[in-house]
C-alpha positions as CSV (number, residue, x, y, z in Angstrom):
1,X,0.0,0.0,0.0
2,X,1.5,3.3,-1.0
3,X,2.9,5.7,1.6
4,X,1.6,9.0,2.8
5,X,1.5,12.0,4.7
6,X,-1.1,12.7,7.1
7,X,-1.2,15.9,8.6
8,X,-4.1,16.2,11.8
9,X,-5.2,18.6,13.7
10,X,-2.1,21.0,13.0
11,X,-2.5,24.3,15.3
12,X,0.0,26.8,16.0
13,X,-0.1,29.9,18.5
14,X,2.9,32.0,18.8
15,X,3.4,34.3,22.1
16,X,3.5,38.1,21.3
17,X,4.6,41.0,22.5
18,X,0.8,42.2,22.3
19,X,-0.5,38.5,23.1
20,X,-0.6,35.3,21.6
21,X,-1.0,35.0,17.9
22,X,-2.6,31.9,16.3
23,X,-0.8,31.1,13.1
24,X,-2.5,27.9,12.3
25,X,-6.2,26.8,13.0
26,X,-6.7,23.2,12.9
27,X,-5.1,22.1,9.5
28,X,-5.9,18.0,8.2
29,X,-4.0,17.0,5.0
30,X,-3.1,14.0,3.5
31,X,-0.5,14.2,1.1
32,X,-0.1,10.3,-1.2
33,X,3.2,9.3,-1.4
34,X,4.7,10.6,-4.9
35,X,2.2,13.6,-5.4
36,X,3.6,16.8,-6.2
37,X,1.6,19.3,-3.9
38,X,2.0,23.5,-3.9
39,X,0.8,25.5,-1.3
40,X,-0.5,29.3,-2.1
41,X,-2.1,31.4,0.0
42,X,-2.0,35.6,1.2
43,X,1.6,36.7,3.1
44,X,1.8,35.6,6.6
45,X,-1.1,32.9,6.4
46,X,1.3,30.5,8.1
47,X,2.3,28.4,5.0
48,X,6.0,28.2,6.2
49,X,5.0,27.5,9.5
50,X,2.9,24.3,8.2
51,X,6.4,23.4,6.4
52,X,8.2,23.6,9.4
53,X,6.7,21.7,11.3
54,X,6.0,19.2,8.1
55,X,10.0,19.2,8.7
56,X,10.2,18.6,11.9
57,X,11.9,22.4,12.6
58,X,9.0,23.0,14.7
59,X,6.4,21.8,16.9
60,X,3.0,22.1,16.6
61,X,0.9,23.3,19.8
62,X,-1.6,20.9,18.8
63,X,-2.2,17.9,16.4
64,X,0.3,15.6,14.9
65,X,2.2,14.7,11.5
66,X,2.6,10.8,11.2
67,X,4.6,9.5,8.3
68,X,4.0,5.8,6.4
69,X,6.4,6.8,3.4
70,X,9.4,4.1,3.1
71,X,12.8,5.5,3.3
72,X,14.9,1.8,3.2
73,X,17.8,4.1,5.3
74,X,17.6,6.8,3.4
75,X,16.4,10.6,4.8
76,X,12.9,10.5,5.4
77,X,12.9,14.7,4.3
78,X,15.1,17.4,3.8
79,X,14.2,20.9,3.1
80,X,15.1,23.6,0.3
81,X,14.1,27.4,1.9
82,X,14.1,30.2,-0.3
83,X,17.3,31.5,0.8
84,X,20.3,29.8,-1.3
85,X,22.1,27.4,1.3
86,X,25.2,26.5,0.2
87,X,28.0,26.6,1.7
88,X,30.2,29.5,0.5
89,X,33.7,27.6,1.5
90,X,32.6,24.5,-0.6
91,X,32.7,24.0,-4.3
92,X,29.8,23.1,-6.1
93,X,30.9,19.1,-6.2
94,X,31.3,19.4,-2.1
95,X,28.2,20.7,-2.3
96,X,25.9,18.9,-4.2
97,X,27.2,15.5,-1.9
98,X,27.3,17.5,1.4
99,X,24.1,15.3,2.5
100,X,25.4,12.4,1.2
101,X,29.0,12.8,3.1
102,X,27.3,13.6,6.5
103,X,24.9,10.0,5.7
104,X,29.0,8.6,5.9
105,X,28.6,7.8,1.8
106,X,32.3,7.1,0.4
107,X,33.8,9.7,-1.2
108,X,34.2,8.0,-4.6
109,X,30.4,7.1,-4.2
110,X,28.8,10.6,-3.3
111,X,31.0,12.4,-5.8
112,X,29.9,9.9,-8.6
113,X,26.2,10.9,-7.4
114,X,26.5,14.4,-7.0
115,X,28.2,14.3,-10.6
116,X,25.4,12.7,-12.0
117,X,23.0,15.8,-10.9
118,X,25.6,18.2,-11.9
119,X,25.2,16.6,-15.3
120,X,21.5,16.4,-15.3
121,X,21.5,20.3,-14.3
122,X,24.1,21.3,-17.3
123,X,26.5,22.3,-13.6
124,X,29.5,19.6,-14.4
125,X,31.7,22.3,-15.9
126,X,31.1,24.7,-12.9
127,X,31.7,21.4,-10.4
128,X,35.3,23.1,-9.2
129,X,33.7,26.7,-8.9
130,X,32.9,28.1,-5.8
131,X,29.3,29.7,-5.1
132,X,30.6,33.5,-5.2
133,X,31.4,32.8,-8.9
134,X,27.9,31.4,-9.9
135,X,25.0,33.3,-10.8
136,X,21.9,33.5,-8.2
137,X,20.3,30.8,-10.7
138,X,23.0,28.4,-10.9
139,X,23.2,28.8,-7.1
140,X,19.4,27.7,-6.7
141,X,20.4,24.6,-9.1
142,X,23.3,23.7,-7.1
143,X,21.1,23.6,-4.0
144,X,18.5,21.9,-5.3
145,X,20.9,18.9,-7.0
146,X,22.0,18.7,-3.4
147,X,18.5,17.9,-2.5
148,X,18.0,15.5,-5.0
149,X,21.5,14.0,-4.2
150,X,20.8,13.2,-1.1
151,X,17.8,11.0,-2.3
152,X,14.8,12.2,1.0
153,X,11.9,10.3,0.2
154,X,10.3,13.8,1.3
155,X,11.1,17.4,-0.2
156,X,10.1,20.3,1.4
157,X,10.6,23.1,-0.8
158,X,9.5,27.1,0.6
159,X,9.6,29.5,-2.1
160,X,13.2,28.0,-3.7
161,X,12.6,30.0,-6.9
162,X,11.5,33.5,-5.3
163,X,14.7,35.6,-5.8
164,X,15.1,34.6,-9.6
165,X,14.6,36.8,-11.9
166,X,11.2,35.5,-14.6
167,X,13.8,34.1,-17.2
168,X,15.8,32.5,-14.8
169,X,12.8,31.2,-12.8
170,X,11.4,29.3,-16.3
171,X,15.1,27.6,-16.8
172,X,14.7,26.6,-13.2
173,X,11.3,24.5,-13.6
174,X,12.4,23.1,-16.3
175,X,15.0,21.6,-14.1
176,X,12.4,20.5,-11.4
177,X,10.4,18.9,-13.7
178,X,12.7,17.2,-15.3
179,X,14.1,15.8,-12.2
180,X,10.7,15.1,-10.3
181,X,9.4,13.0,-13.0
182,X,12.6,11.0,-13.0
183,X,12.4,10.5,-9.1
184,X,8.3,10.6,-8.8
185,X,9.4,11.8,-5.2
186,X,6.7,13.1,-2.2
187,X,7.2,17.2,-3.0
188,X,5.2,20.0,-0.6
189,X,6.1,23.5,-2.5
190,X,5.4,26.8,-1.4
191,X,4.8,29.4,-3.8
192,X,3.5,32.7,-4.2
193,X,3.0,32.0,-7.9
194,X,-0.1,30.7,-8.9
195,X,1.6,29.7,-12.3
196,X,4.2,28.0,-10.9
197,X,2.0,26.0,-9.1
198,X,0.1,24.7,-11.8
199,X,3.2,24.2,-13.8
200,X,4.7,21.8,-10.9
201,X,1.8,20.5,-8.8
202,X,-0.3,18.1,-8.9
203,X,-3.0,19.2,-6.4
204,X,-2.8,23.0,-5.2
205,X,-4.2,24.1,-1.5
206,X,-5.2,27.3,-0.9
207,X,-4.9,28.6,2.6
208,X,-6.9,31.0,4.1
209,X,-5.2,34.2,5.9
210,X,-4.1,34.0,9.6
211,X,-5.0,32.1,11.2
212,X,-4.0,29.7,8.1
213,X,-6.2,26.7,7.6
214,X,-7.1,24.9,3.7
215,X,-9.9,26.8,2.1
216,X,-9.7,24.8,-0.9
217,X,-8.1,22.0,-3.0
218,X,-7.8,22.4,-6.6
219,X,-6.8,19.2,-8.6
220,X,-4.2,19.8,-11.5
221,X,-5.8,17.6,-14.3
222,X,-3.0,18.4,-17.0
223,X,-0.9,15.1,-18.0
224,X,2.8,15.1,-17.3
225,X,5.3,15.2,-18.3
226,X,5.0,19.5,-18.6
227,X,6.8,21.8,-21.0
228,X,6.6,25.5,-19.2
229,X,6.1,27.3,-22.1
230,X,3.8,25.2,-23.6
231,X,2.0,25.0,-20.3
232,X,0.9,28.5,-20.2
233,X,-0.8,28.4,-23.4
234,X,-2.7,25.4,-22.6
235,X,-7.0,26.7,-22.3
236,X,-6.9,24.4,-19.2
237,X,-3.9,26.1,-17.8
238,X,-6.0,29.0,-17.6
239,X,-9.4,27.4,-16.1
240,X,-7.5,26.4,-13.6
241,X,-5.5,29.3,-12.7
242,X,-8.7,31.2,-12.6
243,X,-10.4,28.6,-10.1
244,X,-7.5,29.2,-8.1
245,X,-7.4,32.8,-8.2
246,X,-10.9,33.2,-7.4
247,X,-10.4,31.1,-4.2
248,X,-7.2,32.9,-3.0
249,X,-8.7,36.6,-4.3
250,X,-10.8,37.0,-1.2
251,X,-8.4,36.2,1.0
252,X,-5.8,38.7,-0.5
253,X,-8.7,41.8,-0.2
254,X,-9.5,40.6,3.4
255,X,-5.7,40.8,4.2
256,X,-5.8,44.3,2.8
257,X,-8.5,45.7,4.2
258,X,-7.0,44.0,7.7
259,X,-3.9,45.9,7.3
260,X,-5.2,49.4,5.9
261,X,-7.8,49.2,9.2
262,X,-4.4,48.6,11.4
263,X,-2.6,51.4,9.7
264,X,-5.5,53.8,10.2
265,X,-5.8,52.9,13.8
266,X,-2.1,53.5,14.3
């Protein structure tokens, strides 16, 4: 029976200067293993939160995350943040195999692995070069061949494309998709791009605004695997975004109208 993720009951409060603030109201997902799943919702809905504690980097003050997903010794999850986090002192090869070298993977073995990602991501002639000599986008590439290097049954993936510019960001799918649909792994993407999460995803939530909870569930009926460009001219692509747009809209103007009424009382 295949694996899965099942989220119940999530809640998180945070203490405040002002008072406690509730991040997440009760939150139940169940996330098959292999689907690709994308998260949208308004700023500060607590979508990063529910990623964190998907991770493990943080507990929830009520509810539970239990895992059934097969990892044969493997990492059950490891997370890509937004932020580019390689390591500045290692080359690219020392860091696409970082993971592999602290699972105690031989050198000759992780560097044959972490080569074969390179390869896959058009990095191998960069494999010597240090980060500070790589473009922003072949910095995101590098950290997500580390990901997939590592081989996590799980990724957990918040906003990894954000600081790429649109040209870059297209190149970058690409890449995703090519390597998802080699690996079929368990993906739970953040975005604040409703087009990226059509392009990737194969269900999309959309959370509410704080306190965050899943106001909808929008299946991606488009067959794999995806071309990008070809994507966005699809008449489905575009029935979809709208369905999710008119889901996540009212949640944007609430947010707005919550935050002129809190500059107006200021």
């Amino acid at each position: 029976m295949p694996g899965k993720i099942a989220v119940r009951g999530i809640t998180k409060t945070f203490a405040g200067v002002h008072g406690d603030i509730r991040a997440l109201d009760p939150v139940y997902l169940t996330i098959p293993e292999g689907q690709f799943l994308c998260i949208v919702g308004p700023s500060g809905c607590g979508k990063t939160t529910l990623l964190r504690i998907i991770a493990g980097l943080e507990q929830p003050t009520d509810g539970e995350v239990d895992f059934s997903i097969a990892h044969d010794g493997k990492p059950l999850r490891s997370v890509v943040f937004q932020e580019q986090g390689i390591f500045p002192w290692m080359s690219v090869l020392q860091n696409t195999g970082f993971g592999l070298k602290v699972r105690g993977v031989g050198r000759r073995e992780r560097d044959a692995e972490a080569r074969r990602y390179l390869d896959m991501l058009g990095l191998t002639p960069f494999a010597d070069a240090y980060p500070r000599q790589l473009s922003g986008g072949m910095r995101q590439r590098v950290n997500i061949a580390r990901a997939f290097a590592n081989d996590p049954a799980i990724l957990l993936m918040d906003e990894p494309l954000a600081s790429l510019d649109e040209q870059t960001k297209l190149l970058v799918q690409e890449d995703l998709l090519r390597l998802w649909d080699g690996s079929h792994k368990t993906v739970v993407y953040i975005t604040h791009s409703l087009d990226e999460a059509i392009v990737l995803g194969d269900r999309v939530i959309v959370m509410t605004n704080r306190p965050g909870t899943i106001k909808t569930v929008v299946d991606i009926d488009l067959p794999r695997p995806r071309n990008v460009l070809d994507m966005q001219s699809n008449e489905a692509f575009f029935d979809i975004r709208s369905r999710i747009w008119t889901a996540l809209r009212e949640e944007v103007l609430t947010l707005r109208e919550r935050e002129t009424a809190s500059d107006v009382s200021a």
